[in-house]
Biopython code that builds the backbone (N, CA, C, O; Angstrom):
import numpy as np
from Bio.PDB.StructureBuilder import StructureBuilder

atoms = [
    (1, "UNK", "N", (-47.071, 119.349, -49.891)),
    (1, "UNK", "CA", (-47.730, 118.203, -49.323)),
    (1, "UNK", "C", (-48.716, 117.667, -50.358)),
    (1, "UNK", "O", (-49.474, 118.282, -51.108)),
    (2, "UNK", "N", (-48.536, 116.548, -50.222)),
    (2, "UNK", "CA", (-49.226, 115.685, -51.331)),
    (2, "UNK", "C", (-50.576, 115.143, -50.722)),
    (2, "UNK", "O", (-51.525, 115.008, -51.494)),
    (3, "UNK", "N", (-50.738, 114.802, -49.300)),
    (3, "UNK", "CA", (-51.715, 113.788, -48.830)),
    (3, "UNK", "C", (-51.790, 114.055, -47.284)),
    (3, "UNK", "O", (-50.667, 114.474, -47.004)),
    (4, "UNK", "N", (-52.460, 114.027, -46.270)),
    (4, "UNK", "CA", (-52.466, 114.091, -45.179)),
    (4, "UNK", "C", (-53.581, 112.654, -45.017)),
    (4, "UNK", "O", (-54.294, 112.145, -45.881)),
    (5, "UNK", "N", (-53.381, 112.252, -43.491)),
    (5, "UNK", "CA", (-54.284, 111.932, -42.708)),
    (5, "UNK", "C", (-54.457, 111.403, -40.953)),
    (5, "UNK", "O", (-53.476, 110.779, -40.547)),
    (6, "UNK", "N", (-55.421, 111.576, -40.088)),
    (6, "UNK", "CA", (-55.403, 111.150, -38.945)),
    (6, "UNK", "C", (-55.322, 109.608, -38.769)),
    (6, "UNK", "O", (-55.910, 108.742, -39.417)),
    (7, "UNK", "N", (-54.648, 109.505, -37.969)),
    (7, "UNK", "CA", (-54.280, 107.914, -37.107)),
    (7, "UNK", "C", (-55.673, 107.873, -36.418)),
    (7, "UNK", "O", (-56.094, 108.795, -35.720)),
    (8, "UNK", "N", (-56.343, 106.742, -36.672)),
    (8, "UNK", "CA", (-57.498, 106.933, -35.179)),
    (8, "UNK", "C", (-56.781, 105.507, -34.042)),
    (8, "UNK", "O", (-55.780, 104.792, -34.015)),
    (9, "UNK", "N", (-57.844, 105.685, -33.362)),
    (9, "UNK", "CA", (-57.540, 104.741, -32.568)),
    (9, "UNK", "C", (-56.057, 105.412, -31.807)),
    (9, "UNK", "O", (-55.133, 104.603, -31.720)),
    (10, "UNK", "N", (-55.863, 106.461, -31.406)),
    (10, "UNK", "CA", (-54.254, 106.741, -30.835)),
    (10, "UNK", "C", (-55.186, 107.830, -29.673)),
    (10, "UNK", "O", (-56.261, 108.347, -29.977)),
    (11, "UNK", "N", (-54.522, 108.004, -28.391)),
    (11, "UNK", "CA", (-54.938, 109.115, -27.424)),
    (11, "UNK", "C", (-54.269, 110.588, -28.066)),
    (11, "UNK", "O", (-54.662, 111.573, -27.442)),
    (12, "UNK", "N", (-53.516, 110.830, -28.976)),
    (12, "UNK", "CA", (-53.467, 112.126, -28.991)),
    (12, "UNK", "C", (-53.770, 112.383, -30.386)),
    (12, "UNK", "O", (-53.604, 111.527, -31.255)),
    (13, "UNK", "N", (-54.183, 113.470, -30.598)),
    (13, "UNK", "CA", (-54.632, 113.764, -31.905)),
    (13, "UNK", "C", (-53.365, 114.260, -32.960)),
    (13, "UNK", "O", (-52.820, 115.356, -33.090)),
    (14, "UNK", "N", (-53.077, 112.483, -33.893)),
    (14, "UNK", "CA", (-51.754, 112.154, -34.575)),
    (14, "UNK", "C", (-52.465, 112.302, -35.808)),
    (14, "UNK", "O", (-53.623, 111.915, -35.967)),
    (15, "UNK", "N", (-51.807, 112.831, -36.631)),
    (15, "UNK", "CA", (-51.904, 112.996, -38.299)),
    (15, "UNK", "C", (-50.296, 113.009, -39.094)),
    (15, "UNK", "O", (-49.263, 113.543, -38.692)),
    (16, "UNK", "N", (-50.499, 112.343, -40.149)),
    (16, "UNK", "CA", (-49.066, 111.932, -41.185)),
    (16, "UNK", "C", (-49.501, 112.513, -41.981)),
    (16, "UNK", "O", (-50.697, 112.432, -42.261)),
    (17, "UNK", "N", (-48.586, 113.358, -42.657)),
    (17, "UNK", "CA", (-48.450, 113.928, -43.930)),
    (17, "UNK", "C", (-47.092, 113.544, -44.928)),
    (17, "UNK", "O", (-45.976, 113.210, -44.530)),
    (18, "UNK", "N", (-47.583, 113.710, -46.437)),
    (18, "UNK", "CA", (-46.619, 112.820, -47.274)),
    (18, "UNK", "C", (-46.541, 113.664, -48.310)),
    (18, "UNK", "O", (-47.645, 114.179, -48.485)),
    (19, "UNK", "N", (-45.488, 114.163, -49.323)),
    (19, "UNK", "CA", (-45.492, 114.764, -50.436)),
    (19, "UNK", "C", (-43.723, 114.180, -50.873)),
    (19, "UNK", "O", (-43.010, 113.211, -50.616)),
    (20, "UNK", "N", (-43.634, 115.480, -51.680)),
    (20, "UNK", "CA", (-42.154, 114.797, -52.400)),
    (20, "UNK", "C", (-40.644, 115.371, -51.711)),
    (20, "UNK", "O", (-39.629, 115.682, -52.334)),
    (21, "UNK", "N", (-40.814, 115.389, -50.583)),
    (21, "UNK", "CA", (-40.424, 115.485, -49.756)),
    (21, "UNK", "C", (-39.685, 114.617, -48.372)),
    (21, "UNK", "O", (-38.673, 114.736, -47.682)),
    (22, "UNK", "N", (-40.832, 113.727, -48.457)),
    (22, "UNK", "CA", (-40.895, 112.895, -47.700)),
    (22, "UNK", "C", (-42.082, 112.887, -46.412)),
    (22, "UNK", "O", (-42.838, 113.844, -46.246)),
    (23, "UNK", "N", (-42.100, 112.094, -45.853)),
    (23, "UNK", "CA", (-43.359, 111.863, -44.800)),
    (23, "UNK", "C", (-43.007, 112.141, -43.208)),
    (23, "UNK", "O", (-42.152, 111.560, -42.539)),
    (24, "UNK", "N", (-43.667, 112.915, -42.901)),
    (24, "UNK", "CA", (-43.721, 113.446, -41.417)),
    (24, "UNK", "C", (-45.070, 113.521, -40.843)),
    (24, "UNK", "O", (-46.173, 113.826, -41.299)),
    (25, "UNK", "N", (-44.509, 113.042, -39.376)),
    (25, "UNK", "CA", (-46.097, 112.675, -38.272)),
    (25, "UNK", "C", (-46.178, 113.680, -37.038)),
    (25, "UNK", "O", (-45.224, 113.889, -36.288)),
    (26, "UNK", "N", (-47.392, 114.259, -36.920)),
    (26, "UNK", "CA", (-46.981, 115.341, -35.636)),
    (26, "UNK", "C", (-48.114, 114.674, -34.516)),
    (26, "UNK", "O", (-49.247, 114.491, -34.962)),
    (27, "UNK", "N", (-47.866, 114.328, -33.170)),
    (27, "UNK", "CA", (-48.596, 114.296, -32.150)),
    (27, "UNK", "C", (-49.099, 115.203, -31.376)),
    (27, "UNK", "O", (-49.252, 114.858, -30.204)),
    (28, "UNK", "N", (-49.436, 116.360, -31.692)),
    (28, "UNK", "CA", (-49.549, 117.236, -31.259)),
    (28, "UNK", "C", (-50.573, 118.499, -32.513)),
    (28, "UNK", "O", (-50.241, 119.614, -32.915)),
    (29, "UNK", "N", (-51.538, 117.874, -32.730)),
    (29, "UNK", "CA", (-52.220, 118.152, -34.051)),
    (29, "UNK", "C", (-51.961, 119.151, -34.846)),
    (29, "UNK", "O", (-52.678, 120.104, -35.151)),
    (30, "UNK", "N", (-50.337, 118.747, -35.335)),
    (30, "UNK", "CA", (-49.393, 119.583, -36.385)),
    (30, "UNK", "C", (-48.879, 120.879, -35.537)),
    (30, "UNK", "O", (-48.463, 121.894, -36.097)),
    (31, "UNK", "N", (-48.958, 120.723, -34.079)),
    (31, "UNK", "CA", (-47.882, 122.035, -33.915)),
    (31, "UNK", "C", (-46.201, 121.651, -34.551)),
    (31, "UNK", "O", (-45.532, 122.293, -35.361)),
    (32, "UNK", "N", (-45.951, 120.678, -34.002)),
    (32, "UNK", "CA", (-44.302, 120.083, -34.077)),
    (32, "UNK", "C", (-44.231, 118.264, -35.318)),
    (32, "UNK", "O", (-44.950, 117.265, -35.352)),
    (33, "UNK", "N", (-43.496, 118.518, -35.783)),
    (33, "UNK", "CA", (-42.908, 117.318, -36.585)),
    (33, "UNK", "C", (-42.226, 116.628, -36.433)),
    (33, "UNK", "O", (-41.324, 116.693, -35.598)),
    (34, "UNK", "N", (-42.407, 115.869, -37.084)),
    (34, "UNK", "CA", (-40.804, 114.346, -36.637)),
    (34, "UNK", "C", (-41.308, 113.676, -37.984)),
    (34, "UNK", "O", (-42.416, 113.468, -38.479)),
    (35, "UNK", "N", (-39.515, 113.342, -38.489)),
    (35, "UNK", "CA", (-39.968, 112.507, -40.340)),
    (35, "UNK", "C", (-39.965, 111.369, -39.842)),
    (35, "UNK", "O", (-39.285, 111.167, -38.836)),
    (36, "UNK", "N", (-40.768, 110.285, -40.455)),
    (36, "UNK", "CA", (-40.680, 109.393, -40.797)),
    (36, "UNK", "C", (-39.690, 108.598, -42.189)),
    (36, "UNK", "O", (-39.160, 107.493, -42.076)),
    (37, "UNK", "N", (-39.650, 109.160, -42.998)),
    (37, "UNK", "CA", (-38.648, 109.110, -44.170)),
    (37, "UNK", "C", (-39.015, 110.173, -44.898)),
    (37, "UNK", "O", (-39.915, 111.014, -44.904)),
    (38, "UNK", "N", (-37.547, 109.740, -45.836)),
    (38, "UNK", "CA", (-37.091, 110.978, -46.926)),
    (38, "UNK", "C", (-37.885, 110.816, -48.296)),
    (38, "UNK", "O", (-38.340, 111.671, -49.054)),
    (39, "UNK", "N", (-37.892, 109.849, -48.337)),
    (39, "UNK", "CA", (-38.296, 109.648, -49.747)),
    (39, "UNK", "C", (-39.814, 109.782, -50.234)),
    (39, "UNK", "O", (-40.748, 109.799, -49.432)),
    (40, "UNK", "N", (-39.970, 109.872, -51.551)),
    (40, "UNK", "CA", (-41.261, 110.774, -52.295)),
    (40, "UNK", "C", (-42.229, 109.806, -51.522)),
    (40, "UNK", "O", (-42.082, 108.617, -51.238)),
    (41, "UNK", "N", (-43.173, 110.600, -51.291)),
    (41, "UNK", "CA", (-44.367, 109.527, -51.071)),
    (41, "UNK", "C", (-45.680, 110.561, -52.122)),
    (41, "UNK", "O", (-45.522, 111.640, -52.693)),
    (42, "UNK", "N", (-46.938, 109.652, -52.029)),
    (42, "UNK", "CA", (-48.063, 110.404, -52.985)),
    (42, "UNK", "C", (-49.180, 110.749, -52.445)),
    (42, "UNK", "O", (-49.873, 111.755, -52.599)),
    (43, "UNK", "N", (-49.385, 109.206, -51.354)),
    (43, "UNK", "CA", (-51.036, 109.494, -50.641)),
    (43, "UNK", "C", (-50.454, 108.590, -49.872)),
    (43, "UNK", "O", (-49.496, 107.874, -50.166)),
    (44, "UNK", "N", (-51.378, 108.660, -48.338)),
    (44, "UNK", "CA", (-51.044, 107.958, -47.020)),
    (44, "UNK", "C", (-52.497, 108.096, -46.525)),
    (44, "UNK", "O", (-53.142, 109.145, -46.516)),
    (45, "UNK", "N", (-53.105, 106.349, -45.932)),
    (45, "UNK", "CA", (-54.435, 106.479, -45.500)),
    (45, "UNK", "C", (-54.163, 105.152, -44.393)),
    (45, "UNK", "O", (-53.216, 104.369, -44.308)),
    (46, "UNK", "N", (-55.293, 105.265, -43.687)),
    (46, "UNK", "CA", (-55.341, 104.010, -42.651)),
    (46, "UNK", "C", (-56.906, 103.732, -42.117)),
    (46, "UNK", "O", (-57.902, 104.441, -41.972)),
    (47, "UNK", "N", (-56.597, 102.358, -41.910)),
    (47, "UNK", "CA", (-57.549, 101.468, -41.306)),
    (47, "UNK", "C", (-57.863, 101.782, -39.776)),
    (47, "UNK", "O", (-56.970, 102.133, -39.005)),
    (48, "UNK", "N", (-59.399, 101.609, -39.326)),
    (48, "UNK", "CA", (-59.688, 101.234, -37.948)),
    (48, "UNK", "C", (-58.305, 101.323, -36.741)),
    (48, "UNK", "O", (-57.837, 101.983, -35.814)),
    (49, "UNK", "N", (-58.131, 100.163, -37.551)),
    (49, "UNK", "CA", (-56.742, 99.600, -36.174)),
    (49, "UNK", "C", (-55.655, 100.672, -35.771)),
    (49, "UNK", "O", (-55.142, 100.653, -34.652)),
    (50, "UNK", "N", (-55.357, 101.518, -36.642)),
    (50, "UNK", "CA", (-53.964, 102.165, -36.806)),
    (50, "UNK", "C", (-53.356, 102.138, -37.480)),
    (50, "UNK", "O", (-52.707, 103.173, -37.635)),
    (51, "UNK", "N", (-53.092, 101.070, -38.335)),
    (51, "UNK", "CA", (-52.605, 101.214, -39.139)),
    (51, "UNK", "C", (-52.882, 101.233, -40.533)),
    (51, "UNK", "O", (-53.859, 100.826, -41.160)),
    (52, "UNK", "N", (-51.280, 102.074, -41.085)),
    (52, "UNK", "CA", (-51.762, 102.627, -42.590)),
    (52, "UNK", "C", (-50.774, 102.118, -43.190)),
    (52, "UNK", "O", (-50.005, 101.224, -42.835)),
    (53, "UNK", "N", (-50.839, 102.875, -44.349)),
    (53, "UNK", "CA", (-49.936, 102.786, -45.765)),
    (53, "UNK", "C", (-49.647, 104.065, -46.443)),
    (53, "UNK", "O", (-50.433, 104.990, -46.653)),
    (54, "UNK", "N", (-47.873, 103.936, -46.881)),
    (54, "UNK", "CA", (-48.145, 105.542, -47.602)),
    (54, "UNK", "C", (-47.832, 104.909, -49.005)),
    (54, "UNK", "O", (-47.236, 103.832, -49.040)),
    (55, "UNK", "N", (-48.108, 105.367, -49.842)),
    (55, "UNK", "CA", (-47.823, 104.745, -51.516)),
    (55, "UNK", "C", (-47.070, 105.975, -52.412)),
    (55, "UNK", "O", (-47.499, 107.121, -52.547)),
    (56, "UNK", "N", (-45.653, 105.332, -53.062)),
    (56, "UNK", "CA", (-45.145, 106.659, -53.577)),
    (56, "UNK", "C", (-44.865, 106.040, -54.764)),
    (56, "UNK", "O", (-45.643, 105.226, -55.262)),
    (57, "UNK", "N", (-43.432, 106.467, -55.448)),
    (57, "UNK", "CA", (-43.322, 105.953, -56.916)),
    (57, "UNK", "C", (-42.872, 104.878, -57.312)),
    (57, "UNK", "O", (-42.040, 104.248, -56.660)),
    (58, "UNK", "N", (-43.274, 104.542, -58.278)),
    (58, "UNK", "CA", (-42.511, 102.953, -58.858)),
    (58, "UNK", "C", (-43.672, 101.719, -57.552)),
    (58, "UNK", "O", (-43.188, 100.770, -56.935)),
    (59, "UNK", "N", (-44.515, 101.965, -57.510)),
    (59, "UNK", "CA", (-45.196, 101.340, -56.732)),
    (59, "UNK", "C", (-44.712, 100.613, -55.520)),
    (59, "UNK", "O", (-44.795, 99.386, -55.472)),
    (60, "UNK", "N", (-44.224, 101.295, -54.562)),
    (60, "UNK", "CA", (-43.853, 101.642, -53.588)),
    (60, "UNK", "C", (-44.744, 101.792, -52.151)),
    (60, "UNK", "O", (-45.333, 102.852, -51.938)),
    (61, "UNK", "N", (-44.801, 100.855, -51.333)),
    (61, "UNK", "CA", (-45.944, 100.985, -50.884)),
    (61, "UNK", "C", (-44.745, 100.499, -49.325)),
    (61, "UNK", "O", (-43.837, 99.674, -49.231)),
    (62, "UNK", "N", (-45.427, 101.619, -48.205)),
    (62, "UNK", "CA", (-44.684, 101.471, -46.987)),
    (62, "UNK", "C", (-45.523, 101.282, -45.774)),
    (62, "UNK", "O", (-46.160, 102.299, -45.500)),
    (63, "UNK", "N", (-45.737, 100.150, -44.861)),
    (63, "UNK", "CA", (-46.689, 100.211, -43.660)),
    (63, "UNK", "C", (-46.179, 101.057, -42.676)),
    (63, "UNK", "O", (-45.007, 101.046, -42.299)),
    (64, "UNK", "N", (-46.973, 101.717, -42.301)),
    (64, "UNK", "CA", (-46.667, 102.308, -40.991)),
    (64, "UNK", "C", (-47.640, 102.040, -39.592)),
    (64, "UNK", "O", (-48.671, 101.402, -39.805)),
    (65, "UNK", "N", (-47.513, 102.260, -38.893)),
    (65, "UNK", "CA", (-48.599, 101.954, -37.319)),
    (65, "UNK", "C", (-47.699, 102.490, -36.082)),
    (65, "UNK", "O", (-46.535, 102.340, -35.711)),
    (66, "UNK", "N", (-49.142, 103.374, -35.524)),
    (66, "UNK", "CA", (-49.023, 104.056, -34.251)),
    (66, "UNK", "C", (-49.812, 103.354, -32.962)),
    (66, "UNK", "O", (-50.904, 102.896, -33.298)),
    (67, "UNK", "N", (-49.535, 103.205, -31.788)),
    (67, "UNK", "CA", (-50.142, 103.156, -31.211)),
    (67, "UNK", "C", (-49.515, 101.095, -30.554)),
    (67, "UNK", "O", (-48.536, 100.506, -31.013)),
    (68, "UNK", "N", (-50.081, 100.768, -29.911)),
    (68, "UNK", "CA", (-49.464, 98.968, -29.027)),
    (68, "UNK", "C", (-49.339, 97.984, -30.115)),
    (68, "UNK", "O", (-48.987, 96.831, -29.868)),
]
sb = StructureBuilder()
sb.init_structure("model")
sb.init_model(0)
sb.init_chain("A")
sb.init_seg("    ")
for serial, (resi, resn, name, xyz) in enumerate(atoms, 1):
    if name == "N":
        sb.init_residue(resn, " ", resi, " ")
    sb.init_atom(name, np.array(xyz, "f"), 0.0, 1.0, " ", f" {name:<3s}", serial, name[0])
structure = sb.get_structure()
């Protein structure tokens, strides 16, 4: 794992993690997983609202958002 971080703004306590691997989100504060994609990512952060960004190679930059 390259990068973690919490979603705010969501009712359950959600965190994404990203390495070269690919990126996975657990709702359940990392007991269980679910990917989001395969591909490399480097660092993943987010705003207020919910939503984030994960940034991987070749400048590569992917939105993601949890929550209405």
């Amino acid at each position: 794992m390259f990068g973690a971080a919490y979603v705010p703004g969501v009712s359950a306590p959600t965190v994404v993690a990203v390495g070269p691997k690919g990126a996975d989100y657990s709702s359940d504060d990392g007991t269980t997983w679910i990917s989001l994609d395969t591909r490399k990512y480097w660092s993943v952060g987010f705003g207020p609202s919910g939503t984030g960004w994960m940034v991987g190679p070749e400048g590569r930059i992917t939105k993601v958002r949890f929550g209405p």
